[in-house]
C-alpha positions, 0 to 999 in steps of 0.5 A, spaced: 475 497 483 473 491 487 473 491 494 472 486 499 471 486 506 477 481 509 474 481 516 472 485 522 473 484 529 470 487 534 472 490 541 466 494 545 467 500 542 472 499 536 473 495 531 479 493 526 477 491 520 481 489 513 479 492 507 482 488 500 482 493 493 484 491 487 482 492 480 476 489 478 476 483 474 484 481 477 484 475 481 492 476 482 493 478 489 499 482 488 495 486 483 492 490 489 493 492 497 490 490 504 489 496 508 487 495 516 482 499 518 480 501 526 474 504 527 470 507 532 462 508 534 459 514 535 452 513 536 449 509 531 455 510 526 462 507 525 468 512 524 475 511 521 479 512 527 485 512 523 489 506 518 495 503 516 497 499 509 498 491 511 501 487 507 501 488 499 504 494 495 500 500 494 502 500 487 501 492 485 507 488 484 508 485 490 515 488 491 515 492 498 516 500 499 522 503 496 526 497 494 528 495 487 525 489 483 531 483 483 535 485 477 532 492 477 535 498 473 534 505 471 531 506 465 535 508 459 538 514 459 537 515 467 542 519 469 546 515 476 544 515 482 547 514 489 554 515 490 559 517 485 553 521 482 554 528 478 554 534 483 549 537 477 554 544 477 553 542 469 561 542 467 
């Protein structure tokens, strides 16, 4: 796994920093994710405060959360799904 550190700005006692992970060896951008950091100091050391995903999907692909690829499917012998959709009561 690669990790860069893509900034960090700081503000007295917190930080917000964004942080790249993709495969080591890729250098397709789709091919990882960004997420955004805050940070707070405790003493002498920097503390994640919380997080959040910024931009790329988790998984790669680069296609957003829940929604299907352009011209995406089910795979084959996927039951349907959405309206219209059997009950599942087997009969």
């Amino acid at each position: 796994m690669q990790v860069d550190v893509v900034s960090v700005s700081f503000r007295q006692n917190e930080a917000d920093a964004v942080v790249s992970f993709r495969p080591k060896g890729s250098s397709e951008p789709s091919a990882g994710m960004q997420m955004q950091y805050t940070l707070e100091k405790q003493g002498d050391r920097w503390v994640v405060k919380g997080k959040r995903e910024s931009g790329m999907s988790p998984h790669g692909g680069g296609t957003p959360s829940g929604a299907m690829p352009p011209g995406g499917a089910m795979p084959p012998g996927h039951p349907p799904a959405g309206k219209g959709a059997p009950s599942g009561s087997g009969k």
